[in-house]
C-alpha positions in Angstrom: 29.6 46.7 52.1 31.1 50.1 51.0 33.0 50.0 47.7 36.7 51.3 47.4 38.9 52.4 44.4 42.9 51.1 44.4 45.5 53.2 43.2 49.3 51.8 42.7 50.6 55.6 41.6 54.0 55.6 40.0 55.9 58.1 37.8 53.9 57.7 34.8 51.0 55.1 35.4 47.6 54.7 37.9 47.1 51.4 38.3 42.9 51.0 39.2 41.2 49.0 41.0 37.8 49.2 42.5 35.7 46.6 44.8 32.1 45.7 44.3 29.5 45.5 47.3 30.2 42.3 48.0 34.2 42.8 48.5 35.0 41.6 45.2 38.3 43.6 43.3 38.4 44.2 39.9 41.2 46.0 37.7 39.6 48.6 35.8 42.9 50.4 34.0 46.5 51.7 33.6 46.2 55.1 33.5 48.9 56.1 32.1 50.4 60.2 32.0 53.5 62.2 30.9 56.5 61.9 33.9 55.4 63.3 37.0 51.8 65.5 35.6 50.4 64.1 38.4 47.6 66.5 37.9 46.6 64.9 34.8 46.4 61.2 37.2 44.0 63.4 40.0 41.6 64.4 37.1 41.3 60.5 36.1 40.8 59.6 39.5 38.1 61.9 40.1 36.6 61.3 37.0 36.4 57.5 38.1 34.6 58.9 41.1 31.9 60.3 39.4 31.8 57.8 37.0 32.0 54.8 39.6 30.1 56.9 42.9 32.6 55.8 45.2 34.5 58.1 47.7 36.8 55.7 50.1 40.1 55.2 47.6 43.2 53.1 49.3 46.5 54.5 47.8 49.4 51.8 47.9 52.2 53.8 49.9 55.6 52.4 48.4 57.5 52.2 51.8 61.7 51.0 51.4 62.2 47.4 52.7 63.1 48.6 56.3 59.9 50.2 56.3 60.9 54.0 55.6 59.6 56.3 53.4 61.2 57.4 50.3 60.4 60.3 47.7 58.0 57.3 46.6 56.4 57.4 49.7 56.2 60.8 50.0 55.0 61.5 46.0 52.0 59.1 47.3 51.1 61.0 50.4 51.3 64.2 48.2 49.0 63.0 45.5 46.7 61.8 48.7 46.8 65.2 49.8 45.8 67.1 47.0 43.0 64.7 46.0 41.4 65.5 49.6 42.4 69.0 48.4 40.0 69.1 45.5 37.3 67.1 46.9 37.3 67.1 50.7 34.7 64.9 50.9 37.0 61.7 49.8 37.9 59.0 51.8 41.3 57.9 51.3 43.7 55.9 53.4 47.6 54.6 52.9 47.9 50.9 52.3 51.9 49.5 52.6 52.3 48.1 49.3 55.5 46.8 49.7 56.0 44.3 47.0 52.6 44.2 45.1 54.4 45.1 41.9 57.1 42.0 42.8 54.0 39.8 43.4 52.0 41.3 40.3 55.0 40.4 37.8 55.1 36.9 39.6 51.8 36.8 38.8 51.7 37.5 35.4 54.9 35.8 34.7 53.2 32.3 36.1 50.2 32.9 33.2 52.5 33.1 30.8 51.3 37.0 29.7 54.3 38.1 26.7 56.4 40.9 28.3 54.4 43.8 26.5 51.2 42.7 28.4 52.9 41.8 31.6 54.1 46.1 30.9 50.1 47.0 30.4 49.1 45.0 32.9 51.3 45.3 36.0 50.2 47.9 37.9 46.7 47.4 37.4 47.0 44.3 39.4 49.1 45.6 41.4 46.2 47.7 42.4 44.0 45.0 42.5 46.5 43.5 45.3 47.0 46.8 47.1 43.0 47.0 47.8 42.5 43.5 48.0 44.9 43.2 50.7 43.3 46.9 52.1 40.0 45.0 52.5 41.2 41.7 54.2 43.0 43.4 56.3 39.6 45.4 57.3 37.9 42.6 57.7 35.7 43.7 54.8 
């Protein structure tokens, strides 16, 4: 089975995940970077990449509840574009990630994690979720 890297991208955190070879998703980090330096997230991602030697990545595209885009949306498909940009040979695809950050809290909330971790901790499983869904949804 290929292995896949999760990114929940928001304003100033990368949530990571990344999948094993047998389909398995692990949280690796909460990247965090200064508002919008979205160059600074790219560099991390690529350096996971290298570090990891996996290409296909699964971005979680934040659509509105009706199903629209938003600037969410469209900061996502930027940052997909300019990662493909930099390194043509990635994989990446667009997962809907509509309320992975809603079901990460949950989460998180039902383990009883304190506030601050539930903060340090979100949107790394809401990465997790994003590429676990990714791959059932795959069949993978």
């Amino acid at each position: 089975m290929d292995k896949y890297i999760g990114l929940d991208l928001g304003t100033t955190t990368l949530g990571i995940a990344y999948s094993d070879f047998l389909g398995f998703v692990h949280g690796k980090e909460t990247f965090r970077f200064p508002s919008d330096s979205y160059s600074k997230a790219r560099n991390r991602v690529h350096e996971i990449v290298k570090e990891l030697g996996i290409k296909n990545i699964v971005i979680g595209l934040p659509l509105n509840m009706d199903g629209s885009e938003g600037a969410r949306a469209l900061s996502s498909k930027r940052f997909m574009e300019d990662l493909l940009k930099e390194d043509p040979s990635l994989k990446i695809e667009l997962q809907d990630e509509r309320l992975t950050s809603v079901s990460a809290h949950k989460t998180l909330s039902e383990l009883n994690v304190s506030h601050n971790q539930r903060k340090a901790s979100v949107d790394r499983l809401a990465a997790c979720e994003i590429l676990d869904f990714y791959l059932r949804r795959k069949g993978k």
